[in-house]
PDB file of N, CA, C and O in Angstrom:
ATOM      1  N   UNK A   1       0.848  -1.184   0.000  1.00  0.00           N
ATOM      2  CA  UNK A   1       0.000   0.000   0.000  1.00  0.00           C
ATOM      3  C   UNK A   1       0.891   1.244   0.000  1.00  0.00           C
ATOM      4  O   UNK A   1       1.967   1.290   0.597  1.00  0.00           O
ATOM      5  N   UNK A   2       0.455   2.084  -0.594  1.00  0.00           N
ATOM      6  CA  UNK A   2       1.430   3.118  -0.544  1.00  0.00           C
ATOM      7  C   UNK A   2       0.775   4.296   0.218  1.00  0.00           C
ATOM      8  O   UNK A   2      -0.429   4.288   0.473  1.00  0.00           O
ATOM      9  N   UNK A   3       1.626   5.344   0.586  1.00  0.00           N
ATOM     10  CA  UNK A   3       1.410   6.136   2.106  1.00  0.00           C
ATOM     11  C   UNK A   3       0.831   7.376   1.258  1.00  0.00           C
ATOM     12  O   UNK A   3       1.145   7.961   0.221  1.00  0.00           O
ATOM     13  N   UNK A   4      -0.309   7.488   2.364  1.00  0.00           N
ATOM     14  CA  UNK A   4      -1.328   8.830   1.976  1.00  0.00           C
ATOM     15  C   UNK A   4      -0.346   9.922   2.482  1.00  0.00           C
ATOM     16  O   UNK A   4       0.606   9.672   3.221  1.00  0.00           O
ATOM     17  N   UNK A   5      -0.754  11.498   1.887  1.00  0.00           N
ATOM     18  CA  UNK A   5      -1.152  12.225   2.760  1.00  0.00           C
ATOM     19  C   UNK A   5      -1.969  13.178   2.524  1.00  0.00           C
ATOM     20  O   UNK A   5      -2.141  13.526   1.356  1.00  0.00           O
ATOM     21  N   UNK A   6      -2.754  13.907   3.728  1.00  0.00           N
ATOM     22  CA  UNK A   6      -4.101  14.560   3.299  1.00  0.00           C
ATOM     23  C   UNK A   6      -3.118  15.694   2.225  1.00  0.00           C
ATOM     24  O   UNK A   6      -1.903  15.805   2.392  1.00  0.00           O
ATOM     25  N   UNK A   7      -3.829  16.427   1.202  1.00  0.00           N
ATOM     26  CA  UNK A   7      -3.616  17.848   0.100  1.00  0.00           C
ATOM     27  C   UNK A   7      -4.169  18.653   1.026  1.00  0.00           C
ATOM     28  O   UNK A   7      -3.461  19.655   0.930  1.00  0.00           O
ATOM     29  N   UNK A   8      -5.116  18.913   2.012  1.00  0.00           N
ATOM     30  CA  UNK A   8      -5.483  19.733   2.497  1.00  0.00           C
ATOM     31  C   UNK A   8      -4.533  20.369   4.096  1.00  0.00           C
ATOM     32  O   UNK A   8      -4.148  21.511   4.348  1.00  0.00           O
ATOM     33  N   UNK A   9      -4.435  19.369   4.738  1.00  0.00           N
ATOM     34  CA  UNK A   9      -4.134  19.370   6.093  1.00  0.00           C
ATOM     35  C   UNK A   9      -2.764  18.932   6.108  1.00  0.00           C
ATOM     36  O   UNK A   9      -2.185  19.362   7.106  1.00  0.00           O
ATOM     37  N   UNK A  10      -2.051  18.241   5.371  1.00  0.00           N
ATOM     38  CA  UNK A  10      -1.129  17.354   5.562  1.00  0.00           C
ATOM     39  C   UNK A  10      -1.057  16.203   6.917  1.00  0.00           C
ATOM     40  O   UNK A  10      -0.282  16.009   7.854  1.00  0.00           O
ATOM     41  N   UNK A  11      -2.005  15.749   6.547  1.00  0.00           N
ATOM     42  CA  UNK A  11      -2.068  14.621   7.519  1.00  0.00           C
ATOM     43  C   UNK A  11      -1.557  13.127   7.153  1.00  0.00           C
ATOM     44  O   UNK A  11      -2.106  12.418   6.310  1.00  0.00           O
ATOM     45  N   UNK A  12      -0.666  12.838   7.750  1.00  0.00           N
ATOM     46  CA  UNK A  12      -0.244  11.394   7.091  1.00  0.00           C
ATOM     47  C   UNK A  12      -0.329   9.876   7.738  1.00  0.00           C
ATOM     48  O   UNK A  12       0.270   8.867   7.364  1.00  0.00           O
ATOM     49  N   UNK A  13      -1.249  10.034   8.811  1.00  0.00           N
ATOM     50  CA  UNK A  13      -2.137   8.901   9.408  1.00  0.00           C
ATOM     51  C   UNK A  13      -2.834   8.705   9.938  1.00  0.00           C
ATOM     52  O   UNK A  13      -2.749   7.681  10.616  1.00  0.00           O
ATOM     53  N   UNK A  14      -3.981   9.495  10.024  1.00  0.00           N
ATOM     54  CA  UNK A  14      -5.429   8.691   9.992  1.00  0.00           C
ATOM     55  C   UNK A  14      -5.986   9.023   8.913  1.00  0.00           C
ATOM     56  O   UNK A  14      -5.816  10.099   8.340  1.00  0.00           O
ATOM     57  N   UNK A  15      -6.839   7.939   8.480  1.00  0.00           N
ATOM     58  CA  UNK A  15      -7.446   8.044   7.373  1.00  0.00           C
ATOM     59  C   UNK A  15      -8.829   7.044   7.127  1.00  0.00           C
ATOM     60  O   UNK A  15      -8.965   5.954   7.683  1.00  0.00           O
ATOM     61  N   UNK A  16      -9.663   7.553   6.329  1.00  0.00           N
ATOM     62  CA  UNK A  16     -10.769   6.387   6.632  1.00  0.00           C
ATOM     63  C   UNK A  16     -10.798   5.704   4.715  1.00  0.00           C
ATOM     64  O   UNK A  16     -10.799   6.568   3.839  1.00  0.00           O
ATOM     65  N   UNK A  17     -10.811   4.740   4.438  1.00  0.00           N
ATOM     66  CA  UNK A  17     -10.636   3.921   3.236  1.00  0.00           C
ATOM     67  C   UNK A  17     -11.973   3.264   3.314  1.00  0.00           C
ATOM     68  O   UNK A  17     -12.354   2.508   4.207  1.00  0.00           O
ATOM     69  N   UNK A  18     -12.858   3.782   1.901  1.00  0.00           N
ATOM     70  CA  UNK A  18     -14.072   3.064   1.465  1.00  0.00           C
ATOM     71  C   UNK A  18     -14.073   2.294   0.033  1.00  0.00           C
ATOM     72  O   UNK A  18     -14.261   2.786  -1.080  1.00  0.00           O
ATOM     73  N   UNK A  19     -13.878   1.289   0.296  1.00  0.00           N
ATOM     74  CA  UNK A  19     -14.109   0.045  -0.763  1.00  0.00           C
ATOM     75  C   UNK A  19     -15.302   0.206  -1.343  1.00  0.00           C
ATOM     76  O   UNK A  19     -16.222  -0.117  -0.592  1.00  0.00           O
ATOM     77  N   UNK A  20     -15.697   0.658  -2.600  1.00  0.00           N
ATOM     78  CA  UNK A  20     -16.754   1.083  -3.096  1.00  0.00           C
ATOM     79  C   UNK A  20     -17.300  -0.345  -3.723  1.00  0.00           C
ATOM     80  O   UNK A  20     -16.454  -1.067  -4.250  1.00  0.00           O
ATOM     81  N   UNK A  21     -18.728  -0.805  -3.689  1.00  0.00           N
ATOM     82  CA  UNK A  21     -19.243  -2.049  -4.073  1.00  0.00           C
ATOM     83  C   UNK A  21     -20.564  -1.241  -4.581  1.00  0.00           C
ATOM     84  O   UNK A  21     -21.522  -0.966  -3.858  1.00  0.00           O
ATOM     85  N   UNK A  22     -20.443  -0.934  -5.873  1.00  0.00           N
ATOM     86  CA  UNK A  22     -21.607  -0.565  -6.713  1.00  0.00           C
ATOM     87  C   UNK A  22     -22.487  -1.716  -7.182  1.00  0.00           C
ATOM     88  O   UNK A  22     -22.080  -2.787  -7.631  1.00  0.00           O
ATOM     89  N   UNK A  23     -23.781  -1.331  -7.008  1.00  0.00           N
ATOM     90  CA  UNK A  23     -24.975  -2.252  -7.028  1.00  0.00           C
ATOM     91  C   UNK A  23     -25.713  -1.523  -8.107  1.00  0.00           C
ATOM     92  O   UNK A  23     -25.467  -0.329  -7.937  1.00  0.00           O
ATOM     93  N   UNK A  24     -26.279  -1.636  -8.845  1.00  0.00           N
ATOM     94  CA  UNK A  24     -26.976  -1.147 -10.125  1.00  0.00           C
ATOM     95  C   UNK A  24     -28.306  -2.089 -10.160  1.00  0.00           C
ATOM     96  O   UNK A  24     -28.503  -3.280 -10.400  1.00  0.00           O
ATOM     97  N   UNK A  25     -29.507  -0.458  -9.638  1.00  0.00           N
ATOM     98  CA  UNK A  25     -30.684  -1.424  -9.490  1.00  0.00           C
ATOM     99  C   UNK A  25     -31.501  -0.412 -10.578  1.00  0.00           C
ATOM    100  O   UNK A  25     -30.819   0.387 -11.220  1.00  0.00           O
ATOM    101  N   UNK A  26     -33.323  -0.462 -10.825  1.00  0.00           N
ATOM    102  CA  UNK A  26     -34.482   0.052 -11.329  1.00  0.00           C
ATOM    103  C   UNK A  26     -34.689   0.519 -10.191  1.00  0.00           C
ATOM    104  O   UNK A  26     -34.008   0.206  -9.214  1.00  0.00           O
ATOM    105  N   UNK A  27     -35.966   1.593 -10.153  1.00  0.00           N
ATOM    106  CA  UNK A  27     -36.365   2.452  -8.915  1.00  0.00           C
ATOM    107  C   UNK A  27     -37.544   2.673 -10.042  1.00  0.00           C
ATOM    108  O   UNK A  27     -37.520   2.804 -11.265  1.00  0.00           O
ATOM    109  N   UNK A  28     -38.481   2.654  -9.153  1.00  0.00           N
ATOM    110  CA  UNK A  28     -39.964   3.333  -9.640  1.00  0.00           C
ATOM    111  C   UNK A  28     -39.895   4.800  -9.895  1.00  0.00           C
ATOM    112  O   UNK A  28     -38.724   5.174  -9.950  1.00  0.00           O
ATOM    113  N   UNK A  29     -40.640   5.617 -10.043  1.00  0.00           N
ATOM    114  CA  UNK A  29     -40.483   6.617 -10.405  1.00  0.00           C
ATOM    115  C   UNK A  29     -40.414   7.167  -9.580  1.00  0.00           C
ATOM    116  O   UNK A  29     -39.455   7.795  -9.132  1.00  0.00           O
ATOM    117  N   UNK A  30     -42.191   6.947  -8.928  1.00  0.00           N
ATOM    118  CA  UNK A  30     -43.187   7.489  -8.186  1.00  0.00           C
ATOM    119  C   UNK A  30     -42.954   7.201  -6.852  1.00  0.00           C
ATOM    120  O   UNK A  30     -43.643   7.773  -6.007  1.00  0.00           O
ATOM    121  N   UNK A  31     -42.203   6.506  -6.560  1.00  0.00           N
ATOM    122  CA  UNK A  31     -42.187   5.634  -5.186  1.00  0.00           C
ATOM    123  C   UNK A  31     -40.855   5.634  -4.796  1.00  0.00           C
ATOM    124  O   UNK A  31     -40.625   5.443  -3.602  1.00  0.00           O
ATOM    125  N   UNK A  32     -39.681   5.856  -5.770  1.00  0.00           N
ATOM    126  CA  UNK A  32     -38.344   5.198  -5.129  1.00  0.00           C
ATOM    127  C   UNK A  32     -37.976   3.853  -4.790  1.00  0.00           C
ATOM    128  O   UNK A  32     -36.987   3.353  -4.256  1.00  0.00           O
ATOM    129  N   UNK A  33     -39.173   3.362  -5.302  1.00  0.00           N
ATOM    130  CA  UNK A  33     -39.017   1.472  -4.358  1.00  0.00           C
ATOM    131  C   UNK A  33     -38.407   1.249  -5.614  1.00  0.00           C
ATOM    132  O   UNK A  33     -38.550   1.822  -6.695  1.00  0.00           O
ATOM    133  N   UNK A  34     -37.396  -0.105  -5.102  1.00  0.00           N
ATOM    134  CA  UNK A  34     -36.680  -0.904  -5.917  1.00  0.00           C
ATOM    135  C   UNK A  34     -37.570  -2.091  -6.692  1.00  0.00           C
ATOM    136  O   UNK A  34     -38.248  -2.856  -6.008  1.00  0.00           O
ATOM    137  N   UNK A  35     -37.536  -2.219  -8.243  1.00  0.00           N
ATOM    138  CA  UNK A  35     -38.219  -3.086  -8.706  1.00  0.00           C
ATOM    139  C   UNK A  35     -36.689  -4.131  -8.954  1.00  0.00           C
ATOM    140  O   UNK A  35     -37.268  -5.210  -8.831  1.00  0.00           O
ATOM    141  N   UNK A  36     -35.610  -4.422  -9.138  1.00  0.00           N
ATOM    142  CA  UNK A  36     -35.057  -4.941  -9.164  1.00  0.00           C
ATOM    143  C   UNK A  36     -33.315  -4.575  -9.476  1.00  0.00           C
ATOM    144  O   UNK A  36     -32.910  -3.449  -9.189  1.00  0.00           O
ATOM    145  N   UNK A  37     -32.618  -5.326  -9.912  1.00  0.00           N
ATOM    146  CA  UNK A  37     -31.557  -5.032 -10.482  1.00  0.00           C
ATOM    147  C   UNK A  37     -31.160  -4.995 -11.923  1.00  0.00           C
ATOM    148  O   UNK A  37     -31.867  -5.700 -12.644  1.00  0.00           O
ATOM    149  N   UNK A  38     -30.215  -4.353 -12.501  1.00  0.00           N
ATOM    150  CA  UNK A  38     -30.301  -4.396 -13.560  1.00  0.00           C
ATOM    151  C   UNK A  38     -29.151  -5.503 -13.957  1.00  0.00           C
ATOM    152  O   UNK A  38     -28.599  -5.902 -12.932  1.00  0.00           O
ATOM    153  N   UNK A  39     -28.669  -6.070 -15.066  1.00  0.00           N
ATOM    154  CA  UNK A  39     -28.387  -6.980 -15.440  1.00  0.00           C
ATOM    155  C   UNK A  39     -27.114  -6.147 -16.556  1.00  0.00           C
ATOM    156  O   UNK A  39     -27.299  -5.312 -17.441  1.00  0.00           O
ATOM    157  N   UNK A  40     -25.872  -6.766 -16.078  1.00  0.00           N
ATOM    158  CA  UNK A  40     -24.497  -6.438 -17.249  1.00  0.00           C
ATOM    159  C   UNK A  40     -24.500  -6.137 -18.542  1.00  0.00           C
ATOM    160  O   UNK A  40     -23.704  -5.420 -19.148  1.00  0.00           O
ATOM    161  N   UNK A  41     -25.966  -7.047 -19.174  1.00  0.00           N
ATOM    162  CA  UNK A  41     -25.919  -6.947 -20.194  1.00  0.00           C
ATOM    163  C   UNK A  41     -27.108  -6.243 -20.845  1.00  0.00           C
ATOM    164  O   UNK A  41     -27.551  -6.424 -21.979  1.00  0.00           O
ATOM    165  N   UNK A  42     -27.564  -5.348 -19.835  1.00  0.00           N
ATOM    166  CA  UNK A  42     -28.653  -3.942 -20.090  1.00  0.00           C
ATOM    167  C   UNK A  42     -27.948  -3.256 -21.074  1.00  0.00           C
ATOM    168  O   UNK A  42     -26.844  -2.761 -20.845  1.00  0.00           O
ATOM    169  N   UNK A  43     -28.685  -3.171 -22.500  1.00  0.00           N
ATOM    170  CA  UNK A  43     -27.944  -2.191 -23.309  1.00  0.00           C
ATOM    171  C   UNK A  43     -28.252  -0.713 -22.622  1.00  0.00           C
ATOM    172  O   UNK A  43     -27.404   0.179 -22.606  1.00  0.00           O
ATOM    173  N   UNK A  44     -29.242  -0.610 -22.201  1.00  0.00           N
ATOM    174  CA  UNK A  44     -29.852   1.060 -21.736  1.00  0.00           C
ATOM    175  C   UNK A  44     -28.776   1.541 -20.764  1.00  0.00           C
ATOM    176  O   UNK A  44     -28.671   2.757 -20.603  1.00  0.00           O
ATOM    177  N   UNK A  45     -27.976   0.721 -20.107  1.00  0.00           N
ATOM    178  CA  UNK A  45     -27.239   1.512 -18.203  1.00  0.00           C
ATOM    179  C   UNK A  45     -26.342   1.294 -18.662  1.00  0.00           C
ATOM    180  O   UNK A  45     -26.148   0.128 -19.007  1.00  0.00           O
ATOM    181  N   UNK A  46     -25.164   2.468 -18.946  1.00  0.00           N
ATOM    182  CA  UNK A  46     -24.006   2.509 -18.495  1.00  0.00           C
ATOM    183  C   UNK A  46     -22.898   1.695 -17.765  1.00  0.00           C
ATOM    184  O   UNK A  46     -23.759   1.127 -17.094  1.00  0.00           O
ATOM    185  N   UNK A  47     -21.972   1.250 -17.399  1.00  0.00           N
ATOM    186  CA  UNK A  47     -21.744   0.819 -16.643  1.00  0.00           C
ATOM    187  C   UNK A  47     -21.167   1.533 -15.403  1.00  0.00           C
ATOM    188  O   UNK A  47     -20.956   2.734 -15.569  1.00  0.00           O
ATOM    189  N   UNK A  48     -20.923   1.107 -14.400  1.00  0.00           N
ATOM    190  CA  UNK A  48     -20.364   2.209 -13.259  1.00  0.00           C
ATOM    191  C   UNK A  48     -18.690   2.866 -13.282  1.00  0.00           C
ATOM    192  O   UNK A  48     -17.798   2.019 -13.276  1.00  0.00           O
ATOM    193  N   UNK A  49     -18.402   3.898 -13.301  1.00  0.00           N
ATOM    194  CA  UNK A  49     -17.088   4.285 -14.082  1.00  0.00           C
ATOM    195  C   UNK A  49     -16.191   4.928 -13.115  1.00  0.00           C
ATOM    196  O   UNK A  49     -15.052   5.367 -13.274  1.00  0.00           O
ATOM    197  N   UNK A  50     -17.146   4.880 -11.809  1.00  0.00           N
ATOM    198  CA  UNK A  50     -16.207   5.920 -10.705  1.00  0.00           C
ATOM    199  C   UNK A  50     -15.037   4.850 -10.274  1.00  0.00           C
ATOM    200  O   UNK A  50     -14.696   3.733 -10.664  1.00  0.00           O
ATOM    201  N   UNK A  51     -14.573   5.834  -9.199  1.00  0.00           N
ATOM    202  CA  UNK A  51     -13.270   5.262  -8.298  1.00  0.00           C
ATOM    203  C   UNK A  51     -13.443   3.834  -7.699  1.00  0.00           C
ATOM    204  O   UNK A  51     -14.541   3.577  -7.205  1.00  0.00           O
ATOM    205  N   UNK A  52     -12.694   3.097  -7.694  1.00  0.00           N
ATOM    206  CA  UNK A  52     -13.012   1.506  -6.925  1.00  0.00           C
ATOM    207  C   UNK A  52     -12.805   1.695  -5.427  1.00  0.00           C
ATOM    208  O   UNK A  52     -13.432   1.045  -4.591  1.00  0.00           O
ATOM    209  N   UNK A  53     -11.688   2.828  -5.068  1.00  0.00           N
ATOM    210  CA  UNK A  53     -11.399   3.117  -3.580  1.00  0.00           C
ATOM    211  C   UNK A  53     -11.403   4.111  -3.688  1.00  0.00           C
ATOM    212  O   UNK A  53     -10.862   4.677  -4.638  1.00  0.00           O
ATOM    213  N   UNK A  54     -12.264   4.938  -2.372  1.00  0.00           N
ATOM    214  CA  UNK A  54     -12.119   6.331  -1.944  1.00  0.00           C
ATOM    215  C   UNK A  54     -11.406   6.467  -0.459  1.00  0.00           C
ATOM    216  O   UNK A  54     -11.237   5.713   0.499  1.00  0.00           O
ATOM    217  N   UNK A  55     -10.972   8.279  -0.890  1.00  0.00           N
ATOM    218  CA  UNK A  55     -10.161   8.102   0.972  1.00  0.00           C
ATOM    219  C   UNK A  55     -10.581   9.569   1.429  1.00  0.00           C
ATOM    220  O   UNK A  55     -10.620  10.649   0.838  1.00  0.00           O
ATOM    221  N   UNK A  56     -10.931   9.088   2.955  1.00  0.00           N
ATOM    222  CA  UNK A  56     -11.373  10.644   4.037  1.00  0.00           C
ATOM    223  C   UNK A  56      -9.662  10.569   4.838  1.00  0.00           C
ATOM    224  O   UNK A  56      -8.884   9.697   5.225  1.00  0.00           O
ATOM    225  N   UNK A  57      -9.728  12.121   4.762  1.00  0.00           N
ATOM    226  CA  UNK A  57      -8.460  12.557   6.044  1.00  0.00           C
ATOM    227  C   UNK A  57      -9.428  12.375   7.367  1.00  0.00           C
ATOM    228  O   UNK A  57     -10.046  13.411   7.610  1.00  0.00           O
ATOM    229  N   UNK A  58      -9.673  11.386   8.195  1.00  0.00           N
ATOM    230  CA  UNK A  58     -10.077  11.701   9.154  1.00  0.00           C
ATOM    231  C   UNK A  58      -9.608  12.501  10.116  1.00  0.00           C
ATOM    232  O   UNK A  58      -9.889  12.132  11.257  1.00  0.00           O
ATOM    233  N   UNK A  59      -8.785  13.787   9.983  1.00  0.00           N
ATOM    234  CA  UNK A  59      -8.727  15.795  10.521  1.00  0.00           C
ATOM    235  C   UNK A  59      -9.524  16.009   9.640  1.00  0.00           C
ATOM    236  O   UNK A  59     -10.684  15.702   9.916  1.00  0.00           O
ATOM    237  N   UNK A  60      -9.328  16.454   8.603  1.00  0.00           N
ATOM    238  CA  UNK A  60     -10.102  17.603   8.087  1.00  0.00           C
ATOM    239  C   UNK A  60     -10.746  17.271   7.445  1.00  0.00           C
ATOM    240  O   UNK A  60     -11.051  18.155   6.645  1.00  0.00           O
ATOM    241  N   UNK A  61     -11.551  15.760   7.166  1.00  0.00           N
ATOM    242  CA  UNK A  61     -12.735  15.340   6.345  1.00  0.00           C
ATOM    243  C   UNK A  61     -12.916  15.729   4.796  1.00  0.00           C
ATOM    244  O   UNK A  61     -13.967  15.922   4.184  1.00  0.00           O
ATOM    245  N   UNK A  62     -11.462  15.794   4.294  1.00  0.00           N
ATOM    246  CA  UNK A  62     -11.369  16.141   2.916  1.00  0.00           C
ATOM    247  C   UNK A  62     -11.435  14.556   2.021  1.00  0.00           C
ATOM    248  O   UNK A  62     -10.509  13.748   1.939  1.00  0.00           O
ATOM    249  N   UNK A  63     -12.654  14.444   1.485  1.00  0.00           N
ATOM    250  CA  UNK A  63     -12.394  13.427   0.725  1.00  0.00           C
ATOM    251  C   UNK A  63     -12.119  13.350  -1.165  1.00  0.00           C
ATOM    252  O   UNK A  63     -12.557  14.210  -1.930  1.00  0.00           O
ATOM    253  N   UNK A  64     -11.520  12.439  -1.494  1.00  0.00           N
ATOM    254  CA  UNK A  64     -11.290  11.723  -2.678  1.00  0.00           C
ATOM    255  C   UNK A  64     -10.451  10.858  -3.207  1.00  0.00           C
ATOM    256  O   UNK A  64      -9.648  10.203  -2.543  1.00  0.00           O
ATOM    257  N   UNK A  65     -10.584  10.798  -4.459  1.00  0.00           N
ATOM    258  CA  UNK A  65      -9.710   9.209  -4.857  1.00  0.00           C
ATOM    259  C   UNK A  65      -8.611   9.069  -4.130  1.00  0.00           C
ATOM    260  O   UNK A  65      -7.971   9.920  -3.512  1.00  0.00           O
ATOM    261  N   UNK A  66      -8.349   7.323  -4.317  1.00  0.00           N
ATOM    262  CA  UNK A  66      -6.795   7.428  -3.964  1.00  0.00           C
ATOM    263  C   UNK A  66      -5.779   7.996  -4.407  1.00  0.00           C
ATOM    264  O   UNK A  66      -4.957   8.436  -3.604  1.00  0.00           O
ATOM    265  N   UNK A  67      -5.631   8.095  -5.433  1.00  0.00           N
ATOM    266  CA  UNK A  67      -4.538   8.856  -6.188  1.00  0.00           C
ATOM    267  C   UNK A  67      -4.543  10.242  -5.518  1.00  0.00           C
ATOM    268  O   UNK A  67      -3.593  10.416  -4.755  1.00  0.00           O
ATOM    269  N   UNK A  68      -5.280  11.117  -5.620  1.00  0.00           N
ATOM    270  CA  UNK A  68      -5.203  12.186  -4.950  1.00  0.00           C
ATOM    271  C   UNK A  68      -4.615  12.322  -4.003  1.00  0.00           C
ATOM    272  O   UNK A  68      -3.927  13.342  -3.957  1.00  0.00           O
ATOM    273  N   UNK A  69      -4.590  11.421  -2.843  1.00  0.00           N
ATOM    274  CA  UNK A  69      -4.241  11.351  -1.888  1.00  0.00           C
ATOM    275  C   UNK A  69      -2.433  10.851  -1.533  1.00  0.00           C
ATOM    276  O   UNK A  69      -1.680  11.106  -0.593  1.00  0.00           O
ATOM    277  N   UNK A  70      -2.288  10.109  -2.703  1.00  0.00           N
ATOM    278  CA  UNK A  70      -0.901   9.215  -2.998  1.00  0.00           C
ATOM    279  C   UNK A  70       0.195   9.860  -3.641  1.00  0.00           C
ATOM    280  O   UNK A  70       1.384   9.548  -3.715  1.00  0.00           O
ATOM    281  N   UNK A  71      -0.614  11.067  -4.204  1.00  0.00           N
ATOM    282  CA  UNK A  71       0.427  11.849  -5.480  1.00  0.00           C
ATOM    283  C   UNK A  71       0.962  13.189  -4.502  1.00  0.00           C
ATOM    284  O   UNK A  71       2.033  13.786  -4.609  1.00  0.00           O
ATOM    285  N   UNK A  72      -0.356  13.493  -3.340  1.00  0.00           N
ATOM    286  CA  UNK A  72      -0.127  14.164  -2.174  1.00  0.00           C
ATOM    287  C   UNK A  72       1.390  13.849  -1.061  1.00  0.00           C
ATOM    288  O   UNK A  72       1.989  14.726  -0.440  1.00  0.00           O
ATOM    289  N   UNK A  73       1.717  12.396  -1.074  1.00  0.00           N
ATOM    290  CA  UNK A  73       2.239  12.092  -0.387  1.00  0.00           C
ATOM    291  C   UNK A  73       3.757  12.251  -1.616  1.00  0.00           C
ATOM    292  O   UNK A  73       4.917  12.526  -1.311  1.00  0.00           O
ATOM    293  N   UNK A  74       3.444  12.094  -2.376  1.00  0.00           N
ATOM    294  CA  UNK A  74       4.900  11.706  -3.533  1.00  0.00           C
ATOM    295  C   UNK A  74       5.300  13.172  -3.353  1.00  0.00           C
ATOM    296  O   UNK A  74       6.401  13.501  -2.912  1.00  0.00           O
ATOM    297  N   UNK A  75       4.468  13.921  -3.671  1.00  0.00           N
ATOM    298  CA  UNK A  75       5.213  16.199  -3.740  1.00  0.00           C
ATOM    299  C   UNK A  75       5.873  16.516  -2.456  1.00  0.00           C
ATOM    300  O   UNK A  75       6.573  17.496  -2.202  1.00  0.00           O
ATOM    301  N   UNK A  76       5.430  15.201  -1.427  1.00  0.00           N
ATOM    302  CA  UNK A  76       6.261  15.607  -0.269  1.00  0.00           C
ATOM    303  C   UNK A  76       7.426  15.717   0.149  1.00  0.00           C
ATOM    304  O   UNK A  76       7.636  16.141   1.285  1.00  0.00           O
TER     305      UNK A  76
END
């Protein structure tokens, strides 16, 4: 793993790391209720394109990608 540090605060250990697990469902319109999930091979949906890991400075609650955070630590 390679060593954060916050761009904002310069903080270089605590940190909170969210493993992002995207779920791709249908939603009613009218209701918000879930009618199901959608399926890989939905031509209509996109697929999901964001970050796989995100990171909080837990000081100053600055969040984003890892890289951000890694390229923070490399200018140091």
């Amino acid at each position: 793993m390679d060593p954060y540090t916050c761009p904002s605060c310069r903080n270089k250990m605590r940190f909170h790391i969210m493993d992002q697990q995207p779920v791709s469902v249908k939603l009613n319109p009218q209701t918000g209720e879930m009618i199901g999930y959608i399926d890989a091979t939905d031509m209509m949906a996109q697929p999901y394109k964001g970050e796989a890991r995100l990171v909080q400075c837990a000081l100053c609650g600055l969040n984003g990608g890892e890289a951000l955070f890694i390229k923070a630590a490399q200018r140091m």
